[in-house]
C-alpha positions in Angstrom: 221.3 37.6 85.7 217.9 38.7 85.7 218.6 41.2 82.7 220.2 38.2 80.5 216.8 36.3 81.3 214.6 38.6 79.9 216.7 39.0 76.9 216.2 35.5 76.4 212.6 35.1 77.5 211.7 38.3 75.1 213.4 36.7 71.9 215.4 40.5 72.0 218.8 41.1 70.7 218.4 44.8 71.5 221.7 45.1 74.1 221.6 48.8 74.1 218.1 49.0 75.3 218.9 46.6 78.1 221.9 48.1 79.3 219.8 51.1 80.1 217.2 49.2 81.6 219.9 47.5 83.8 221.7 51.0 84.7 218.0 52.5 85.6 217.1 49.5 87.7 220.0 50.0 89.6 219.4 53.3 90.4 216.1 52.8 91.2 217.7 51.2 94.5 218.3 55.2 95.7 214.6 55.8 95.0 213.6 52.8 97.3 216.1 53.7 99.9 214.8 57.4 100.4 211.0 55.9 100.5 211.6 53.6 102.9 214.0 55.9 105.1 211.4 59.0 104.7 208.8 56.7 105.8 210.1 57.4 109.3 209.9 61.2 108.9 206.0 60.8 107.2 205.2 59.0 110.5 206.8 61.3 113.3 204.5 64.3 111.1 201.3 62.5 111.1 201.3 61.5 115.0 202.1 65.6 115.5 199.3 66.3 113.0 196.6 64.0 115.0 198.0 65.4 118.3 197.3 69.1 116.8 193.7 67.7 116.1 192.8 65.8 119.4 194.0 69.1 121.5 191.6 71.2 119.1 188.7 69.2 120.3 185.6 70.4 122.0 185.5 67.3 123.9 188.6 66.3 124.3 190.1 64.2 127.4 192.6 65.3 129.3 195.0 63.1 127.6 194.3 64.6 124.4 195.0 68.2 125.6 198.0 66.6 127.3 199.5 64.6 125.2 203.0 62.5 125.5 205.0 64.0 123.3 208.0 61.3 123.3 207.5 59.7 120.3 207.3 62.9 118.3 210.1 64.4 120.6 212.0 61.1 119.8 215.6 62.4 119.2 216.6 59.9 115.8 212.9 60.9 114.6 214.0 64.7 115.0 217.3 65.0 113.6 215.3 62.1 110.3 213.2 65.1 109.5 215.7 67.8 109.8 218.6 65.8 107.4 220.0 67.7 104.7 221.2 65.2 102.7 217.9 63.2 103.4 215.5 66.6 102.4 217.7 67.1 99.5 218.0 64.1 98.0 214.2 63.9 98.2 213.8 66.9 96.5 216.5 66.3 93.6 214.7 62.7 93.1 211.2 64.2 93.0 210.0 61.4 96.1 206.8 62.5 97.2 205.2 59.1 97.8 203.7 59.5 101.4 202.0 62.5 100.2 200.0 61.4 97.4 199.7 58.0 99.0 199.2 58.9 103.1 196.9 56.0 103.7 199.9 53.7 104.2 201.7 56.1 106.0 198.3 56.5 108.5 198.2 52.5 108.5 201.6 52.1 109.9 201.2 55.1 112.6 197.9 52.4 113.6 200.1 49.3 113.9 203.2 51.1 115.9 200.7 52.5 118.3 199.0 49.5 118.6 202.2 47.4 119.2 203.6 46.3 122.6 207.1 47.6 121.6 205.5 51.3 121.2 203.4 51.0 124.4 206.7 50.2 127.2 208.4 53.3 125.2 206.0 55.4 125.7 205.2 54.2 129.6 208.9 54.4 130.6 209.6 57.2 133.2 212.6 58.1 131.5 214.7 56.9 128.4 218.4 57.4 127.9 219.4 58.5 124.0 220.5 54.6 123.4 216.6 53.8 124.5 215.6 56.1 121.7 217.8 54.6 119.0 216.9 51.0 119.9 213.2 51.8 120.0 213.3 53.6 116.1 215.3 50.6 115.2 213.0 48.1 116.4 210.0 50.1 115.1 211.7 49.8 112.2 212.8 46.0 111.4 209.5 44.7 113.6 206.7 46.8 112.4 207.9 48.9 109.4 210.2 46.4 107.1 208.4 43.4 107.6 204.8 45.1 106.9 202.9 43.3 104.1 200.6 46.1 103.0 203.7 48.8 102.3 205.6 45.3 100.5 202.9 45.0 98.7 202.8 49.1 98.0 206.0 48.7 96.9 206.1 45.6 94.5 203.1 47.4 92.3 204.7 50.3 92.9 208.2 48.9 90.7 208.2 45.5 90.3 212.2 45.6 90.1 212.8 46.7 94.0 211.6 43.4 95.2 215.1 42.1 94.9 216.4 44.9 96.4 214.1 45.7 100.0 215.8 43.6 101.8 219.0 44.7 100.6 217.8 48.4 101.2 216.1 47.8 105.0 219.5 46.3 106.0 221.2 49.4 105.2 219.0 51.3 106.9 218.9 49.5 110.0 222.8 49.3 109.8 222.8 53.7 109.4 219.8 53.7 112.2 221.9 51.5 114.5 225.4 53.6 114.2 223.5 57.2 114.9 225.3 58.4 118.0 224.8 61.1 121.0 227.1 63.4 119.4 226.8 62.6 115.6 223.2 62.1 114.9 223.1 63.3 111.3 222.9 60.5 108.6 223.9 61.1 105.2 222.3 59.3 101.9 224.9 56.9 100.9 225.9 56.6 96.8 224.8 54.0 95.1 228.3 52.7 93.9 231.9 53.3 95.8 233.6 54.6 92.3 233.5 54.3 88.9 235.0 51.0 88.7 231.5 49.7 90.9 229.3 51.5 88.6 230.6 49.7 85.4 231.1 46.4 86.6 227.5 45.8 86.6 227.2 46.7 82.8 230.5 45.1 81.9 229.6 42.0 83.3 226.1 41.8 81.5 227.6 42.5 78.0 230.6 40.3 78.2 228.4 37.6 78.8 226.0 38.1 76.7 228.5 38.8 73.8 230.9 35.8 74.6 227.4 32.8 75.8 228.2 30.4 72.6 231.7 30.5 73.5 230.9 30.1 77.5 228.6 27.6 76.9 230.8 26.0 74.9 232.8 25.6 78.2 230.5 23.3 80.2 228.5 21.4 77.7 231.4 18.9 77.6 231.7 19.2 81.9 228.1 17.6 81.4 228.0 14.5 79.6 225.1 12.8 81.4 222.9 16.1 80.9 221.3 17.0 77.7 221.9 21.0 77.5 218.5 21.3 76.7 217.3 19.7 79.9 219.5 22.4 81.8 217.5 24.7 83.6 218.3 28.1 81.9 218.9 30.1 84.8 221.4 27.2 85.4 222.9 28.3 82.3 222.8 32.2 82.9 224.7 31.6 86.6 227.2 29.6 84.6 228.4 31.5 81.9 228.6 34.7 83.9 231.0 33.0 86.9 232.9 31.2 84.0 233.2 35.3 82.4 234.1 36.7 85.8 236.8 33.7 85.9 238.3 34.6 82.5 237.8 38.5 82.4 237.5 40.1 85.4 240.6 39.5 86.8 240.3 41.7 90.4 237.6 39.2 91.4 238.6 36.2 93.5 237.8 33.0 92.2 236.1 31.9 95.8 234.1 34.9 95.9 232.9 33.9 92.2 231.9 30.7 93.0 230.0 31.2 96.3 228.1 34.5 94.8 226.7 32.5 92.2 226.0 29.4 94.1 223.8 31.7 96.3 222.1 32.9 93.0 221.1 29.7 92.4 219.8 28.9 95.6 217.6 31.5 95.8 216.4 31.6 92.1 216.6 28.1 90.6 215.7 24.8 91.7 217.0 23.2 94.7 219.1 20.8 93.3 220.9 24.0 90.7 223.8 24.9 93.6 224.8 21.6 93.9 224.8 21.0 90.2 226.7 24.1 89.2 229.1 23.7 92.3 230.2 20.4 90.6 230.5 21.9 87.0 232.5 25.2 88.6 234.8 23.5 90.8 235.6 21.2 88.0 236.1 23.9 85.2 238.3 25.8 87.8 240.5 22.8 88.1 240.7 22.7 84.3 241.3 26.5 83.8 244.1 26.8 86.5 246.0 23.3 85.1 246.1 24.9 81.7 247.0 28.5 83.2 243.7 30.2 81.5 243.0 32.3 84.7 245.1 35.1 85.4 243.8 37.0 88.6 245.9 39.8 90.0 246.5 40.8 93.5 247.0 38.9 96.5 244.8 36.2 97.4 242.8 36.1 94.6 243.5 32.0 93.3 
């Protein structure tokens, strides 16, 4: 949706370029996952680094030469910063992020030490391994994700992961959640589940914008008491690609369709758009099945 927009805003015809724009922007996602998950890893190191410091002092208390060691002795923290998949992926991406730019990674350690959630942890007697996985998890989603410094970090960083942070955290928090006693490795998950995934993206962005007079020309007349022009344009966009996926892609259910798109257009267009297209797609649905013009295949798919 976003990639049609721009072709329209920019006056471009230049499909091949934006394909590869899409394709890298989607991948990008991987890049903002292993940030955000290595952010973890950056913080355990820079709490051992300020212990190592506070103990070298001539001064220093005897808190400082006795330090608890729980959070950096914290189990999901340990086995983050021993990950294969995690160090590897880092390393075939070229992330290094928190090293050039360990100021946020400093700020962060501040706020979780700071934070009520970090000070029960760390005055429990004991913890059990469930303790240790709840408290990473909420340091997370309370005091990492939410942050508006790193969001802000990460906007100028690449303006096209601010779609996809919340998207990225989510999974995060899901993997964090599911670590177990006995299985607490986590392994970087691919970006698409096969090759059908990874096209559908780029299929569905160049049959629209190949086939938009001819999509169009299927709700202009579902809208005689609108002028076309007086249709917002991401109003448009939503429409002719849910009126492509009804007529091309025919392994995608026509309710999933609709309510993807009406969710689009609640979050991006103007608050009247979902109710709007919801009429004109429920409509045009009615119209295609009466003259048999969608053909979807599997079970449950009408």
């Amino acid at each position: 949706m976003q990639s049609i927009y721009a072709m329209h805003q920019s006056g471009s015809d230049n499909l091949e370029k934006q394909e590869k724009f899409l394709q890298a922007s989607i991948e990008n996602i991987v890049d903002l996952y292993l940030i955000m998950l290595s952010s973890l890893v950056e913080i355990r190191k820079k709490e051992m680094e300020y212990q190592v410091l506070a103990q070298q002092k001539h001064l220093a208390t005897p808190e400082e030469r006795n330090p608890n060691l729980r959070f950096i002795n914290n189990p999901i923290l340990v086995a983050l910063d021993a990950n294969n998949s995690l160090s590897i992926a880092l390393e075939n991406r070229k992330i290094n992020n928190w090293q050039a730019n360990d100021d946020t990674i400093l700020m962060l350690l501040q706020i979780i030490k700071q934070s009520e959630l970090y000070q029960k942890y760390m005055a429990k007697k004991a913890v059990t391994f469930e303790e240790e996985r709840f408290f990473v998890a909420d340091m997370f989603s309370e005091l990492i994700a939410p942050n508006e410094k790193l969001y802000s970090y990460l906007e100028d960083f690449k303006l096209t992961w601010v779609d996809d942070i919340p998207v990225v955290n989510t999974q995060i928090l899901k993997q964090l959640k599911q670590i177990t006693h006995e299985e607490q490795s986590l392994k970087v998950p691919p970006i698409y589940k096969d090759a059908e995934d990874k096209d559908f993206a780029v299929d569905l962005f160049r049959k629209t914008v190949l086939n938009e007079t001819e999509l169009a020309k299927e709700f202009i007349d579902k809208t005689p008491n609108w002028d076309i022009d007086r249709i917002a344009e991401l109003d448009t966009i939503i429409m002719k690609m849910a009126i492509c996926e009804f007529l091309k892609f025919p392994s995608i259910p026509i309710k999933v369709t609709i309510n993807e798109y009406l969710e689009l257009a609640k979050e991006y267009s103007t608050p009247k758009s979902s109710i709007f297209i919801n009429g004109i797609l429920d409509n045009l649905v009615k119209d295609f099945q009466l003259k048999n013009r969608i053909n979807k295949v599997g079970r449950g798919l009408m």
